[in-house]
C-alpha positions in Angstrom: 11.8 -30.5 -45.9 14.5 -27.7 -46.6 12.9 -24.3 -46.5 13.3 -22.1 -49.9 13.9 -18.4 -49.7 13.7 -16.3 -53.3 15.6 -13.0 -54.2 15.2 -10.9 -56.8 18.8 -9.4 -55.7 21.9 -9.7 -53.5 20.8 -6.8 -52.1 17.4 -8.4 -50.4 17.6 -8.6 -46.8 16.0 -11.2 -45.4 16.6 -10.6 -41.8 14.6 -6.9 -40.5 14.7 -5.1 -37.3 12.0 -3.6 -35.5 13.0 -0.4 -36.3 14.9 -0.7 -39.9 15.2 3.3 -40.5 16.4 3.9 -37.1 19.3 6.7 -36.6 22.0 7.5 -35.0 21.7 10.3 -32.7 24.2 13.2 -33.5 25.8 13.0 -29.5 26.4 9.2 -30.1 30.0 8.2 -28.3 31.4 5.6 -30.1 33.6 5.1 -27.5 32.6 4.7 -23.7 35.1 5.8 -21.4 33.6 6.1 -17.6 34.6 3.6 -15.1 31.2 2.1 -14.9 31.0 2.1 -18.6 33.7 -0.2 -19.1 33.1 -2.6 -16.1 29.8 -3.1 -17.4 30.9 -3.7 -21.2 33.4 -6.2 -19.8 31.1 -8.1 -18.0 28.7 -8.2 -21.1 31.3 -8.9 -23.5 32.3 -11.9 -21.2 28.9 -13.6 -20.4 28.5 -13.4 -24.3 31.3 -15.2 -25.1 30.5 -17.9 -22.7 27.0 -18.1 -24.0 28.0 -17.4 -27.6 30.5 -20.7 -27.0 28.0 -22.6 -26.5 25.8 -21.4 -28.9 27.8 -21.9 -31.4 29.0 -25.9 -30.1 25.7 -27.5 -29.6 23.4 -25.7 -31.9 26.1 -24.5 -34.9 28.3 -27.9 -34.5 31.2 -25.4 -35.0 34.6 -25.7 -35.7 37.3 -23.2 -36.4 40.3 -23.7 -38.9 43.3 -21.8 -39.9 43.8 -19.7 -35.9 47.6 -20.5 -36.5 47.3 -17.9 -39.8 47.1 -15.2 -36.5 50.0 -15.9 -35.0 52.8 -13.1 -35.5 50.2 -10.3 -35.5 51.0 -8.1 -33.1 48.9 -5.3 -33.8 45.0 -4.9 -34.5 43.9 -6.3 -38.0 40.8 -7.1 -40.0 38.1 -9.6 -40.3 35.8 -9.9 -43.4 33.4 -12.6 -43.2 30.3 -14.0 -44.9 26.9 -12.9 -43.3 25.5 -16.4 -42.8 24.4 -16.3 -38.9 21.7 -13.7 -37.6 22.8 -14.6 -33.7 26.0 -16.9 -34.4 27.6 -13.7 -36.4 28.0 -11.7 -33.2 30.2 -14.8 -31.4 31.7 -16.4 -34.4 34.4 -14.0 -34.8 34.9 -13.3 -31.4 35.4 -17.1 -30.8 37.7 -17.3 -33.4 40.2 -14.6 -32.2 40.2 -15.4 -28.5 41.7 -14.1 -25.9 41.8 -10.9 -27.8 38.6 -9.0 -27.8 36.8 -8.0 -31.1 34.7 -4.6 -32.2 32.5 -5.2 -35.1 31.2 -2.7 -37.9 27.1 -2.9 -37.6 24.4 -1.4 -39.6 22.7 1.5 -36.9 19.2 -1.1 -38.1 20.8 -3.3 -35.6 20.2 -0.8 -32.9 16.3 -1.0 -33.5 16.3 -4.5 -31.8 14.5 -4.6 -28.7 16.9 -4.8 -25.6 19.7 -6.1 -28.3 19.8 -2.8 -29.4 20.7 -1.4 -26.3 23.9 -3.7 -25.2 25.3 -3.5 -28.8 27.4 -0.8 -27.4 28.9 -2.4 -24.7 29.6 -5.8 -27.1 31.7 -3.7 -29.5 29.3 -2.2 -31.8 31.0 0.4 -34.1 27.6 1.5 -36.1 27.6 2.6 -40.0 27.5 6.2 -39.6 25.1 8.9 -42.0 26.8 12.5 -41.6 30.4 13.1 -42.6 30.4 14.2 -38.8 29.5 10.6 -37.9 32.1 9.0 -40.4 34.8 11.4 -39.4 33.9 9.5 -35.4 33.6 5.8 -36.9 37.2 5.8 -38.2 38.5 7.7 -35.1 37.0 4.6 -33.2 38.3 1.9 -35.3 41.9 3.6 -35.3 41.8 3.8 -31.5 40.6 -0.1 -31.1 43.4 -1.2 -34.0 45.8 0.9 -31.5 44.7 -0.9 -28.5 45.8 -4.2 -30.8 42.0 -4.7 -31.5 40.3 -7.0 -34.1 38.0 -5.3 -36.0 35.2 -7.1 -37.5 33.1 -6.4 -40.7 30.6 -7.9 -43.1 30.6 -6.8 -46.5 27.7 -8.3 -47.8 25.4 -6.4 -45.2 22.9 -8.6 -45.3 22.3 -11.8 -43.7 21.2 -14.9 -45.8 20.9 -17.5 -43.3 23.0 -20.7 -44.1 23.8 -18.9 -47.6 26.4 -21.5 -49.4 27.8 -18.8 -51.4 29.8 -15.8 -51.2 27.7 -12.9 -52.4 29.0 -9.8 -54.4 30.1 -7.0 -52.0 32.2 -3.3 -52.6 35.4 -2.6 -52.1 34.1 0.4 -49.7 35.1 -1.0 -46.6 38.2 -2.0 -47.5 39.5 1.3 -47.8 40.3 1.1 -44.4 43.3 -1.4 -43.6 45.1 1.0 -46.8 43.5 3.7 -44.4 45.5 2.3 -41.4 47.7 0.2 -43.2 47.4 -2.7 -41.2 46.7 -6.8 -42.1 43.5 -8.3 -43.5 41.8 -11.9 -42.9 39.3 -13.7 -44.6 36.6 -15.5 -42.3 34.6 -18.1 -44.4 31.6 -19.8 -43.0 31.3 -23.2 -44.5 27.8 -26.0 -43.9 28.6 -30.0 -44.5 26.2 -32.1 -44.0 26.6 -34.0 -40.3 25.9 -37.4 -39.4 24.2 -37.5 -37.0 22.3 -34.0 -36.6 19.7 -32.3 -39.1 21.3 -29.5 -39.2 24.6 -28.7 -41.1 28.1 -28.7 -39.3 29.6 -25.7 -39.6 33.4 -25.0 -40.5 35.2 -21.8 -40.0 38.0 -20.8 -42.0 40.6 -18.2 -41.6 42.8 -17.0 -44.2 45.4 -14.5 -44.4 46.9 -12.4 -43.3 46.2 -10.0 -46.8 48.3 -6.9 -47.3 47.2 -4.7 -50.0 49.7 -3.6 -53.0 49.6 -1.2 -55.5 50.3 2.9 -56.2 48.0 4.3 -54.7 44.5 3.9 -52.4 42.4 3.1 -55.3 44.8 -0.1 -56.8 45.5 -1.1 -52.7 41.7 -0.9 -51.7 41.0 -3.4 -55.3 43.5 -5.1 -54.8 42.8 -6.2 -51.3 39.2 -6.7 -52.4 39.9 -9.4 -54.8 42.4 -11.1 -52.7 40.0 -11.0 -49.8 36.6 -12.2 -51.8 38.9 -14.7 -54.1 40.4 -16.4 -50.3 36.2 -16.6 -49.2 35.1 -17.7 -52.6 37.8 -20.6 -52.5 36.7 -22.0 -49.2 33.0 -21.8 -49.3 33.5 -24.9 -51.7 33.8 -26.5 -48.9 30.2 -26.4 -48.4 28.5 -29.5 -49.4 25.0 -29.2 -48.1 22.3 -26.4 -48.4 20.1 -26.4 -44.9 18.1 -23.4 -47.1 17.7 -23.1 -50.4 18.1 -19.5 -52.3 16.1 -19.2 -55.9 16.5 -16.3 -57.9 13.1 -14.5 -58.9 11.6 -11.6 -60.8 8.5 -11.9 -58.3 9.0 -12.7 -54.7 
């Protein structure tokens, strides 16, 4: 039987850490830059592809549509994708862009999770900061990585809703920053059809773009990018024809 999750809001997150409330501490280095540091990233970063590969073959039944939209982008861009995945989200994108490497936007929750917590750095993690101090070093990291020709990753809805069919409502917040750093945007749906042969859905991955914004000035560009961004996601997750979990709306969970 298909399991039913209820919500009383898009803003329900399904999906907790061991330690929700956990902070940043005010010395935290975005970016590691000892020798050992980055041999060690790059060897964690690598075995997680490989495992994240086949994660994502046998037990997602992935496929990945639309790689030829990033040809001709030779500098670092944006992803925005649908939350659907509580492991698959840390490979999907990463899969989808190889051989470049990604760095992905994560709630500082993320580094509650037991030993997880603790490699996020070295896969790319670019935590959600609290202080205007800690802001101030989140978009001094994601200029650098966009720089070094990057991808940068992020989830506007937040939350995951595993095998969510929709696209859920999300801000225009974070896309303040390719106006920021004026550089392209792409959409990365995450689409379930039911297979033939397995019991759970195949999974298609689309990528759209790329999405430049336009307008006079950083409020118009940052809307305008949003609703070209959530219009491309909203679009493809028709594609979805089967819902492995159910999601009913409630006053009382």
């Amino acid at each position: 039987m298909r399991k039913t999750r209820y919500y009383s809001s898009f803003l329900d997150d399904f999906e907790k850490s061991a330690d929700q409330n956990f902070k940043l501490p005010d010395d935290y280095k975005y970016i590691k830059t000892s020798f050992l540091s980055r041999i060690i990233s790059e060897i964690i970063y690598g075995t997680a592809v490989v495992f994240g590969g086949i994660y994502c073959k046998v037990f997602l039944h992935m496929k990945i549509k639309g790689r030829k939209n990033l040809k001709g982008i030779k500098s670092g861009f944006f992803i925005y994708g649908n939350h659907t995945q509580p492991v698959g989200d840390v490979f999907i994108p990463a899969l989808c862009v190889l051989p470049k490497r990604i760095y992905t936007v994560v709630s500082p929750a993320n580094y509650g999770i037991p030993v997880i917590g603790k490699i996020l750095p070295y896969l790319g993690a670019l935590p959600v900061a609290g202080s205007f101090s800690g802001i101030k070093k989140l978009n001094d990291a994601i200029g650098t990585r966009l720089e070094q020709k990057h991808p940068v990753v992020i989830y506007p809805e937040a939350h995951v809703w595993e095998y969510y069919t929709g696209i859920r409502p999300f801000p225009e917040t974070s896309f303040r920053f390719p106006v920021k750093f004026n550089k392209p945007s792409f959409a990365m749906t995450v689409t379930y059809r039911k297979g033939k042969v397995f019991k759970k859905p195949v999974m298609e991955v689309f990528l759209d773009g790329p999405f430049y914004p336009e307008g006079n000035n950083i409020k118009e560009k940052t809307e305008d990018l949003h609703g070209k961004v959530i219009s491309a996601m909203k679009d493809r997750s028709k594609n979805s024809n089967y819902c492995y979990i159910t999601y009913e709306k409630t006053e009382n969970k």
